[in-house]
Backbone and ligand atoms as CSV (ligand in chain L), in Angstrom:
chain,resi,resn,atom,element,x,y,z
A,1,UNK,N,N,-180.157,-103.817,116.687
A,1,UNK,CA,C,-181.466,-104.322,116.257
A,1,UNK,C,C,-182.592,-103.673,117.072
A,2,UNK,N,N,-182.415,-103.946,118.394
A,2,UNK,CA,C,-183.736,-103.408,119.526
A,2,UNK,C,C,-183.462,-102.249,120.163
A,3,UNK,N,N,-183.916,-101.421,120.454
A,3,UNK,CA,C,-183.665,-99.797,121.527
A,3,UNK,C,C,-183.671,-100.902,122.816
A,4,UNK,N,N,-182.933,-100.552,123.618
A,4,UNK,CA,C,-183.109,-101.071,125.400
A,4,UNK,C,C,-184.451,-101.390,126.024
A,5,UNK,N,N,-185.832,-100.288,125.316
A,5,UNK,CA,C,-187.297,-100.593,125.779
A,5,UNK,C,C,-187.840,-101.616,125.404
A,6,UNK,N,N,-187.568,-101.535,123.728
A,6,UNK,CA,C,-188.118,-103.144,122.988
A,6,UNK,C,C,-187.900,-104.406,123.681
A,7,UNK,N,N,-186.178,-103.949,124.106
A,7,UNK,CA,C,-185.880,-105.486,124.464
A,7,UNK,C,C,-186.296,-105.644,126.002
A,8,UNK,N,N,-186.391,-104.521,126.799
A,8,UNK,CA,C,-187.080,-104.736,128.182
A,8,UNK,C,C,-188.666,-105.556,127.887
A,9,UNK,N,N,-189.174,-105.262,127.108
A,9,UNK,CA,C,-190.970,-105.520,127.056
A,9,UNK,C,C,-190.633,-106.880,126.727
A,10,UNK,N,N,-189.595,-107.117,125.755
A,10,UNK,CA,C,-190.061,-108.442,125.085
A,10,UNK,C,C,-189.491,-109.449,126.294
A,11,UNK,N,N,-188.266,-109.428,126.821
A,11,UNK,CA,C,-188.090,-110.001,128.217
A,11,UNK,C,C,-189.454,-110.112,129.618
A,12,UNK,N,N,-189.816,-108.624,129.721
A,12,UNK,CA,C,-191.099,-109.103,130.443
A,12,UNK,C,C,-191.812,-110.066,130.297
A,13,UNK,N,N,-192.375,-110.051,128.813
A,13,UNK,CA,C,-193.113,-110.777,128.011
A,13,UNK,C,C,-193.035,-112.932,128.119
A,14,UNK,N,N,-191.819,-112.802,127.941
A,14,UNK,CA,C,-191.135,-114.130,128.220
A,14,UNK,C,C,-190.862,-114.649,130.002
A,15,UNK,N,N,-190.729,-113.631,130.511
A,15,UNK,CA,C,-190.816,-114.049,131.895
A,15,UNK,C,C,-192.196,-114.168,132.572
A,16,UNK,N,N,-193.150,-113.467,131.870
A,16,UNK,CA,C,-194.283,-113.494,132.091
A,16,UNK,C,C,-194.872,-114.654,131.792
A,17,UNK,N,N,-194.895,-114.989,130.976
A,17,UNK,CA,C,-194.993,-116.862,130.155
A,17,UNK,C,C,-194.694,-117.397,130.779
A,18,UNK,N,N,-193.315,-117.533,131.703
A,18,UNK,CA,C,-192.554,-118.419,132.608
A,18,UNK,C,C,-193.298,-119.069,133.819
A,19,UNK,N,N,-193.721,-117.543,134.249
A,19,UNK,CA,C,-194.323,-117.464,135.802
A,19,UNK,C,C,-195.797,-118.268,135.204
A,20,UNK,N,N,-196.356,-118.192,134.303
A,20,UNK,CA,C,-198.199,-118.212,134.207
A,20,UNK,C,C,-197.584,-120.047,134.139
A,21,UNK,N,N,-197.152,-120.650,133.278
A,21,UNK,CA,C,-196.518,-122.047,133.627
A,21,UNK,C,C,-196.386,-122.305,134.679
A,22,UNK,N,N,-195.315,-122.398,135.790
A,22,UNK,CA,C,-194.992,-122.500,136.803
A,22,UNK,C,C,-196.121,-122.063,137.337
A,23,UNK,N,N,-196.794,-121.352,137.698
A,23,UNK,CA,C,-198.613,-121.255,138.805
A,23,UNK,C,C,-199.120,-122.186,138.177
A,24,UNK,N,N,-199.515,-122.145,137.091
A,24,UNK,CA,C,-200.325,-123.978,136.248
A,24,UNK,C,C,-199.441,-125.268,136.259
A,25,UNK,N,N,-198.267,-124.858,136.712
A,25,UNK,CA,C,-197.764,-126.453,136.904
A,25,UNK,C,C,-197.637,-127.324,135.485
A,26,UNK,N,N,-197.958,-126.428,134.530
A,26,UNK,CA,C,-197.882,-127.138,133.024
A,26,UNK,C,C,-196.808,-127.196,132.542
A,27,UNK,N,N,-196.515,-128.445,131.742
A,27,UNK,CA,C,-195.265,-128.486,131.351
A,27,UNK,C,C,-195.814,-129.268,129.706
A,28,UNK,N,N,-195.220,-128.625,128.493
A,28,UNK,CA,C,-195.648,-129.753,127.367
A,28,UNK,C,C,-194.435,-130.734,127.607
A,29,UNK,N,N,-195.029,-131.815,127.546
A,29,UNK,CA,C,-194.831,-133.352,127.966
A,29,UNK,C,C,-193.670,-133.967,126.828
A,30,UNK,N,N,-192.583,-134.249,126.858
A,30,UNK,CA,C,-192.031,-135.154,125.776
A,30,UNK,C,C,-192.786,-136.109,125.363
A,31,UNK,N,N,-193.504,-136.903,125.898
A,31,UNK,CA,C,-194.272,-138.021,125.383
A,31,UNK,C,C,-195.549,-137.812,124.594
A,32,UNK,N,N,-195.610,-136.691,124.632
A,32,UNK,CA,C,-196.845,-136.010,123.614
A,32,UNK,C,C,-196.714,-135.507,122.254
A,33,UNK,N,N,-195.243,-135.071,122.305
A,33,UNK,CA,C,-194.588,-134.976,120.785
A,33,UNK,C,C,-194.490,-136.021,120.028
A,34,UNK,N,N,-194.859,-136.062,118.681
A,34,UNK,CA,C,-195.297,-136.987,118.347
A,34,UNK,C,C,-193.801,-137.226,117.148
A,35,UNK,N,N,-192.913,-138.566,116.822
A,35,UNK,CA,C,-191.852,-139.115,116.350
A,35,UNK,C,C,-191.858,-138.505,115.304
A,36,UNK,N,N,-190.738,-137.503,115.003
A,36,UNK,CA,C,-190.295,-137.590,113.754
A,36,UNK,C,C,-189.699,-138.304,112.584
A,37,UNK,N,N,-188.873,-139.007,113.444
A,37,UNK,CA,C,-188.012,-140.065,112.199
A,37,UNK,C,C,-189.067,-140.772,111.512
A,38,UNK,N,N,-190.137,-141.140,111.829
A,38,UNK,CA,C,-191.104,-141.122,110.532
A,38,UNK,C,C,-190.956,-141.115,109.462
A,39,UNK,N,N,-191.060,-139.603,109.504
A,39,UNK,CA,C,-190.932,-138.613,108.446
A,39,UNK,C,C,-189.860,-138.553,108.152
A,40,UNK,N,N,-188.371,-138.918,108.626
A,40,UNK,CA,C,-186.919,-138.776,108.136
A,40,UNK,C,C,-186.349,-137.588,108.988
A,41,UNK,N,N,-187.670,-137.031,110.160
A,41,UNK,CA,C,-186.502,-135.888,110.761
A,41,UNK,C,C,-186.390,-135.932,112.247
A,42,UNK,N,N,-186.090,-134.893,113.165
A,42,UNK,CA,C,-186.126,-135.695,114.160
A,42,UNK,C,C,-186.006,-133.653,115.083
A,43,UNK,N,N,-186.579,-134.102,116.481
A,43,UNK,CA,C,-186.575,-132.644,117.336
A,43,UNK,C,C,-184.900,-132.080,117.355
A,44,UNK,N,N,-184.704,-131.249,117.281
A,44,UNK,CA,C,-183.509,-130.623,117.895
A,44,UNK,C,C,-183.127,-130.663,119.563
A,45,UNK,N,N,-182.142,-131.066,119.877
A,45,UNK,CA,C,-181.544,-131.474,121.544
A,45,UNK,C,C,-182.013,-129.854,122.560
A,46,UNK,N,N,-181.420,-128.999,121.339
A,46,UNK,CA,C,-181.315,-127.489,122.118
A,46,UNK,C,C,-183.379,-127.144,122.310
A,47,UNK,N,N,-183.384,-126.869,123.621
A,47,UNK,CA,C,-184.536,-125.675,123.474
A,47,UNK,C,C,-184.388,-124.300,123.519
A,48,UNK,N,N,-185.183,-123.935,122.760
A,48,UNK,CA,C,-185.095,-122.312,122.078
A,48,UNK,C,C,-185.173,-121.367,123.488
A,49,UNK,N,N,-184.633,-120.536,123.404
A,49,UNK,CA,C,-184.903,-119.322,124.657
A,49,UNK,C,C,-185.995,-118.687,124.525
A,50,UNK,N,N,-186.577,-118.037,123.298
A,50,UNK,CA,C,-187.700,-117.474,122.805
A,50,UNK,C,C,-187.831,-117.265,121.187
A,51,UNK,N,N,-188.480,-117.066,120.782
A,51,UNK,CA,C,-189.078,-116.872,119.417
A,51,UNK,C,C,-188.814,-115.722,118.902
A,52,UNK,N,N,-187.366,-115.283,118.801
A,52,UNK,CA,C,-187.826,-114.154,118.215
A,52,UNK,C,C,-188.365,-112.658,119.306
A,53,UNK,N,N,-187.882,-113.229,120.364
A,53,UNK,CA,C,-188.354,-111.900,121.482
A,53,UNK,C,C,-190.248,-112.586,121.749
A,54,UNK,N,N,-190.436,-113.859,121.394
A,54,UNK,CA,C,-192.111,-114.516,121.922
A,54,UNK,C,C,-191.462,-114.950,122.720
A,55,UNK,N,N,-192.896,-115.470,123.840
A,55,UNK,CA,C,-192.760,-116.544,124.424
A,55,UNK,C,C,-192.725,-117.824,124.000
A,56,UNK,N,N,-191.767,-118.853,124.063
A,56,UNK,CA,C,-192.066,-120.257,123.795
A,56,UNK,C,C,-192.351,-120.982,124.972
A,57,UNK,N,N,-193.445,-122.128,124.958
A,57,UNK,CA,C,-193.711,-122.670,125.794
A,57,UNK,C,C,-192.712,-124.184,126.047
A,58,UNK,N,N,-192.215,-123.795,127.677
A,58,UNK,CA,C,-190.964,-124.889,128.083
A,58,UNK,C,C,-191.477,-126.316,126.885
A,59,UNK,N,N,-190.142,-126.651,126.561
A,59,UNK,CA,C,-190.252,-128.218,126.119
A,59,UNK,C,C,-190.692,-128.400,124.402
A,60,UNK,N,N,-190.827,-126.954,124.211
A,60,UNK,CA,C,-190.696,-126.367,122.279
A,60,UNK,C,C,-189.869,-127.106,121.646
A,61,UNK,N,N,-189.485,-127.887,120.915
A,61,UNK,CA,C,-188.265,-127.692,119.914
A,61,UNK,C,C,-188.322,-127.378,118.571
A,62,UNK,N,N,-187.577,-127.637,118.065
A,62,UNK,CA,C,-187.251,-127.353,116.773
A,62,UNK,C,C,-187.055,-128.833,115.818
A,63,UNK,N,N,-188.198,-128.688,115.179
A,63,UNK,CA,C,-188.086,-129.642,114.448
A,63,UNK,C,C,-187.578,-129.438,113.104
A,64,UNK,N,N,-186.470,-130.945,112.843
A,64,UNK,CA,C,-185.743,-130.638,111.636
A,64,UNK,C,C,-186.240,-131.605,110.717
A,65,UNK,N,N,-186.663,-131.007,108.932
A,65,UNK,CA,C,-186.931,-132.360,108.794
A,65,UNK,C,C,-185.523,-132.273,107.161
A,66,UNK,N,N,-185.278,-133.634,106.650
A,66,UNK,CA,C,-184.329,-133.706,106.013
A,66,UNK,C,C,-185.224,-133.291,104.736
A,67,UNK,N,N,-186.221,-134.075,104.561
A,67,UNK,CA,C,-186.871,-133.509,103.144
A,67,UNK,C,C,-187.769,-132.189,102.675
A,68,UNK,N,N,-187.373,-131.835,103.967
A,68,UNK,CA,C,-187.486,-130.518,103.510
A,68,UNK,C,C,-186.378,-129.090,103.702
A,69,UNK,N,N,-186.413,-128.212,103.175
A,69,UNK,CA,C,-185.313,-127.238,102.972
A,69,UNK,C,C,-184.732,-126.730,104.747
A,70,UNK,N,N,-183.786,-126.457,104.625
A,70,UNK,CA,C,-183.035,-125.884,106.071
A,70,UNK,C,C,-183.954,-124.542,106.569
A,71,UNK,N,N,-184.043,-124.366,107.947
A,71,UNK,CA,C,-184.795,-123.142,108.297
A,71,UNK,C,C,-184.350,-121.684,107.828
A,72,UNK,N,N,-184.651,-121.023,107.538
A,72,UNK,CA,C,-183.466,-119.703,107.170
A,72,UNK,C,C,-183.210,-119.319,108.005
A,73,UNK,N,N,-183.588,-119.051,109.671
A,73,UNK,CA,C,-183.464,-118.430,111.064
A,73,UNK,C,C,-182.912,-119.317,112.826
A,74,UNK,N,N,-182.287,-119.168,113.011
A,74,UNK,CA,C,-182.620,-119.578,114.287
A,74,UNK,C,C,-183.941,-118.953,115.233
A,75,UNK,N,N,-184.702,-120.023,116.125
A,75,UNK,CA,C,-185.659,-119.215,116.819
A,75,UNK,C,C,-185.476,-117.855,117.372
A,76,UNK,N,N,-184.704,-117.804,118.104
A,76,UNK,CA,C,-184.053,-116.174,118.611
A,76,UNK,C,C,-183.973,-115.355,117.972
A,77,UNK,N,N,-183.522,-115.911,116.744
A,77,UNK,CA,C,-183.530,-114.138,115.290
A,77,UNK,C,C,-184.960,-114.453,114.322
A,78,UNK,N,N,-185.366,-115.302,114.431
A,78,UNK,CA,C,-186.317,-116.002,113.799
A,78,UNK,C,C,-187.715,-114.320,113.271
A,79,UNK,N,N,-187.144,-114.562,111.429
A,79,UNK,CA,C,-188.023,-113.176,111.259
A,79,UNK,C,C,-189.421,-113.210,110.207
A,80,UNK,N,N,-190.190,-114.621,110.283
A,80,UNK,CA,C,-191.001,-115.264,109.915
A,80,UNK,C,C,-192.122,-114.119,110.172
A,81,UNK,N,N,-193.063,-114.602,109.843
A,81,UNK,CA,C,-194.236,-113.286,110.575
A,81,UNK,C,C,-195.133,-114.681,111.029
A,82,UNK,N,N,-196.072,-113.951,112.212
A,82,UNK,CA,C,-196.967,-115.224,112.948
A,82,UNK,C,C,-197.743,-115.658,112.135
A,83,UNK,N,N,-197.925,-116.744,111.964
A,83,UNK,CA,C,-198.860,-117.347,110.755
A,83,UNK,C,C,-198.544,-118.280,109.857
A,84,UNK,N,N,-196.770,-117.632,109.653
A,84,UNK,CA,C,-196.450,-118.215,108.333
A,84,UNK,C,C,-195.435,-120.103,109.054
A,85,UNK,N,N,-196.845,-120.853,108.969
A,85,UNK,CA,C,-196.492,-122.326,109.814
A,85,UNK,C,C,-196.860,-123.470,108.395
A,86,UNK,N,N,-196.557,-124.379,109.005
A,86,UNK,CA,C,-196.706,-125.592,108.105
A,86,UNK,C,C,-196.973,-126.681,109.109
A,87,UNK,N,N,-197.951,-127.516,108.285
A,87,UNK,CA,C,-198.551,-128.468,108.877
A,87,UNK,C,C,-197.714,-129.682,108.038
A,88,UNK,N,N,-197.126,-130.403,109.030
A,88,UNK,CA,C,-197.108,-131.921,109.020
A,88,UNK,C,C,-197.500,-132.733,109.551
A,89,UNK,N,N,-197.055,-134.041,109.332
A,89,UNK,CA,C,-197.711,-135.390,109.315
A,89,UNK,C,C,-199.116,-135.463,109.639
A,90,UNK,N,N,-199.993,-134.905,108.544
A,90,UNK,CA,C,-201.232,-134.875,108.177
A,90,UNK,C,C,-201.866,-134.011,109.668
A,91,UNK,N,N,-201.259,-133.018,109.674
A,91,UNK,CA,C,-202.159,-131.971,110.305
A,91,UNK,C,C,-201.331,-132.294,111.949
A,92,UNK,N,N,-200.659,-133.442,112.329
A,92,UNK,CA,C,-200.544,-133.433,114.057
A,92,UNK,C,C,-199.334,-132.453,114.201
A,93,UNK,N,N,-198.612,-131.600,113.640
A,93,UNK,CA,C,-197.896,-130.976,114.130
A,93,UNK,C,C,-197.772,-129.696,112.906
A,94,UNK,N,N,-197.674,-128.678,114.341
A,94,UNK,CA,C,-197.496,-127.346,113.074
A,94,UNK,C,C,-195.789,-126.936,113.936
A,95,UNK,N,N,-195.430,-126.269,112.468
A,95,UNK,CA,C,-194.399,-125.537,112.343
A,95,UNK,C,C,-193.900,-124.578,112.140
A,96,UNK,N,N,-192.979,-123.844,113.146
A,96,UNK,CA,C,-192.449,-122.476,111.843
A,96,UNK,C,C,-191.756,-122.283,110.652
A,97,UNK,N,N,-192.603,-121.380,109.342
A,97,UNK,CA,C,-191.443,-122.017,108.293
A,97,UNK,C,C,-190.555,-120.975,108.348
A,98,UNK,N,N,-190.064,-120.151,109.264
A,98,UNK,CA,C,-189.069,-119.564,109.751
A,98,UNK,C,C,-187.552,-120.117,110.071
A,99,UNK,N,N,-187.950,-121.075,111.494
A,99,UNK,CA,C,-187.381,-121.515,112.381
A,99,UNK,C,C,-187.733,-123.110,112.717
A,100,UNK,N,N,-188.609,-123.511,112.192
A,100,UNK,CA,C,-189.434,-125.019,112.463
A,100,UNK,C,C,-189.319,-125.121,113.970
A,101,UNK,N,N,-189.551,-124.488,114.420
A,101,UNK,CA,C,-190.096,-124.029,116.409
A,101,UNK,C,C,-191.284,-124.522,116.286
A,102,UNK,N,N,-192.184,-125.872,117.207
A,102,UNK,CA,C,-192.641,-126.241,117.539
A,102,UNK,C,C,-194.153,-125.513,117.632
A,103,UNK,N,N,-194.885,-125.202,117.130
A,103,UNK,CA,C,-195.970,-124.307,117.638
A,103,UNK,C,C,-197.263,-124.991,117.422
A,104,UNK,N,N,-197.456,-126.207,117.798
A,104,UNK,CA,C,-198.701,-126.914,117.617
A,104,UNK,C,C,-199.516,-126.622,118.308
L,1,ZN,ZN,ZN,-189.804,-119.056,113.733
């Protein structure tokens, strides 16, 4: 899939994300994600390593929802293009319609 350079940059890239967190001390909060079962779906246990060779910010998941169709990707192969998100429960959470990776 990647030449050895691609995948060096995109690793920088993600470790670079890591470190700028850790100096800000930021962490997105579990208690800020807002309940899926609501809606009938609920976060995924696993957090993603990266997006697709992005950075994800610690504490991402993957939201699954039942009434709507299965993701076609896992985040890691995830071949969505940036943009292509969906808004639920009236706008408080966006999604990938890739991977449904957390990107609010
Ligand atoms: Zn995705």
């Amino acid at each position: 899939m990647y030449d050895d350079y691609d995948q060096a940059c995109q690793w920088a890239d993600i470790v670079r994300g890591l470190l700028e967190v850790i100096e800000r001390g930021q962490v997105y909060e579990n208690d800020e994600i807002p309940d899926l079962s609501e809606i009938g779906g609920y976060w995924e246990e696993r957090l993603p390593l990266h997006h697709n060779g992005q950075f994800v910010y610690p504490g991402r998941r993957v939201g699954r929802l039942s009434f709507y169709h299965q993701w076609p990707y896992e985040p890691e192969e995830c071949q969505a293009e940036r943009g292509e998100t969906i808004w639920i429960m009236d706008g408080r959470i966006l999604l990938c319609r890739g991977c449904g990776v957390d990107g609010t």
